[in-house]
N, C-alpha and C positions, 0 to 999 in steps of 0.2 A: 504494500500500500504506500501509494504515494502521496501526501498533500502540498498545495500548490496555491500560487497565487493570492490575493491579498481577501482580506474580510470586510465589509461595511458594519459600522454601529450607529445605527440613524438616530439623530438628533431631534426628528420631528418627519412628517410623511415624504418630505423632498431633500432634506439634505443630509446627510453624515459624515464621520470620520470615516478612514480609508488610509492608504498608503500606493506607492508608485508600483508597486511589484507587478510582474507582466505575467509570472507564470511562463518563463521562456526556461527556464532551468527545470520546472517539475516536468515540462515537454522534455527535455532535453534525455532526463533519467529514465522517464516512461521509456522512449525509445530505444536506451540505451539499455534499460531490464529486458521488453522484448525483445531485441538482436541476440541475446545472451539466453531466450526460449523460456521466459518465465511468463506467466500470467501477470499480469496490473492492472489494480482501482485506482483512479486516481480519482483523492476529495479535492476538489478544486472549487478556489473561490470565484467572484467575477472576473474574468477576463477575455485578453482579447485574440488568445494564441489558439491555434488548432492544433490540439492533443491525439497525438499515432491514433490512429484509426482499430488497432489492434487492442487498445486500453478501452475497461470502463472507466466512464465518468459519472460521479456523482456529485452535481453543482450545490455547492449552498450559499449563503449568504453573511451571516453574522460568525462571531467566533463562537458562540455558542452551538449553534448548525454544524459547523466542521469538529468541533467535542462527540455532537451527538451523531453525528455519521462515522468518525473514525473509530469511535467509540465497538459502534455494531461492527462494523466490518472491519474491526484489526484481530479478533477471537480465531477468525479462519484465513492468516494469512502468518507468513513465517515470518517476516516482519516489517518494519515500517521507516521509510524516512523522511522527513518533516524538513520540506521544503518552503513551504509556504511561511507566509508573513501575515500572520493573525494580528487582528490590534489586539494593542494590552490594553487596551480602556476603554469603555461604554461608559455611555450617560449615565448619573443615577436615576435621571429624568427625564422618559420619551416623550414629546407633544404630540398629543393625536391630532394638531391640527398645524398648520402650516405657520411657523413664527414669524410675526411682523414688525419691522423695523421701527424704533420707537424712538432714535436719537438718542439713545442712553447706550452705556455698554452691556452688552450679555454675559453675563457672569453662567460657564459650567461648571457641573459637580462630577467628576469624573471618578469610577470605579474599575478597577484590576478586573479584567476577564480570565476566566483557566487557562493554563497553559496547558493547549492540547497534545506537543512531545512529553511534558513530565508526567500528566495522568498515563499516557501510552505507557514510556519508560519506566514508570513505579510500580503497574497492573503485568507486567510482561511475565509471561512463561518462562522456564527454563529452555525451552525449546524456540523460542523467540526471541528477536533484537529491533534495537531503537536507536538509526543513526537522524544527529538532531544536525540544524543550519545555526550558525550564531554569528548575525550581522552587526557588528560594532564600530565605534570611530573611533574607539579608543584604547587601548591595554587590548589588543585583541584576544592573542594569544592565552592571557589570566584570565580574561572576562568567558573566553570560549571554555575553560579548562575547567572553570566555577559549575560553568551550566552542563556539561558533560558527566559532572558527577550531581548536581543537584537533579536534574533531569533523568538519573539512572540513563544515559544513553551510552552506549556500546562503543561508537563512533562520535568526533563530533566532527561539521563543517566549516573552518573559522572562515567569513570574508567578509568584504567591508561595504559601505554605501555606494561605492562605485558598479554595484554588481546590479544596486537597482534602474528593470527596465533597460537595461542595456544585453549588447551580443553576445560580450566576453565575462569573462568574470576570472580573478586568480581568488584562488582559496590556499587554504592548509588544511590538511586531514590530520585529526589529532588524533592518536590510541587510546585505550582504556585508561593509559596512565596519565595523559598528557601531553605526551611526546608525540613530532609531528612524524606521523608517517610519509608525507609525499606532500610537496609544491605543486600546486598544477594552475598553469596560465592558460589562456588561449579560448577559442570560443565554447560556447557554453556546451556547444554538442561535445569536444572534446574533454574540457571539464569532467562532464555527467560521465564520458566512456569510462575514462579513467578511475574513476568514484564507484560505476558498477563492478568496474577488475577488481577493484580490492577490497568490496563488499562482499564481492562474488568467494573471492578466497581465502577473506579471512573471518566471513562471518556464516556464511548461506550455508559452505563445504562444510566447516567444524562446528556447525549450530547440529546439538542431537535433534534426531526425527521425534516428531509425537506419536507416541503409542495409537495404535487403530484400534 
């Protein structure tokens, strides 16, 4: 299972939070699992990218939509990686009607949404893994190696805001421990290839099977 692209948390019936994310990376990996002959779902938020035709998709909306879908469908899959860029914050307070400009400022009350790689990461089998993305501007390398062990994830992603909505993307692949496994520059299909080799051999080969 793949998730992908960004979340909306509507502020009132027309407008919401959101982020730049294209979903051009969770394509990239889709493709890149089936060239390698696995099945993939991909939970995918709004976007504007066309997903390998060989992938399910299942679209949602809010971060809480992609909790409650990845949720269902990570039980029956070996494992997951967490591509996507959920917001961390919702309103406390949705307007059920359209807000109108009044000359004064709008004050928001914003609220943390789940982080849907740590619920994944925390619930996971022994037979299952959870490689996460961790986009930073800053302390990359600490900040990616925090969320890798807070997030129970197997793998992490490090890369930076340069990677949003754009073709290329360089990362680091961290280990279990921290340490980087592999630099990978270059467009984002290469990227993904690369990301599926060493998912493919260091986690899918040596993940034991589920008992039938």
């Amino acid at each position: 299972m793949i998730t992908s692209g960004p979340t909306r948390q509507y502020l009132d019936p027309v407008r919401y939070l959101t982020n730049a994310s294209s979903g051009r990376m969770g394509a990239a990996l889709a493709a890149a699992v089936l060239q390698q002959g696995h099945d993939v779902v991909i939970v995918s938020g709004p976007v504007g990218v066309d997903y390998p035709a060989g992938a399910q998709v299942i679209p949602v909306v809010t971060t809480d939509d992609m909790l409650n879908a990845a949720g269902e469908i990570f039980p029956e899959c070996d494992g997951a990686i967490g591509a996507a860029a959920p917001c961390d914050y919702k309103p406390l307070k949705v307007s059920d009607q359209k807000l109108s400009k009044t000359g004064e400022p709008l004050a928001l009350e914003l609220i943390e949404t789940p982080d849907v790689i740590a619920v994944l990461g925390q619930g996971k089998r022994s037979d299952q893994w959870v490689v996460g993305f961790a986009l930073e501007t800053d302390d990359r390398h600490f900040r990616a190696t925090v969320k890798l062990q807070k997030k129970c994830c197997d793998l992490m992603v490090s890369n930076g805001p340069e990677a949003i909505d754009a073709a290329d993307n360089n990362v680091e692949l961290l280990g279990p421990d921290g340490r980087i496994i592999e630099k990978i520059s270059g467009s984002k299909q290469h990227v993904a290839n690369r990301l599926i080799h060493q998912i493919h051999h260091r986690l899918i080969l040596s993940c034991p099977q589920q008992p039938q």
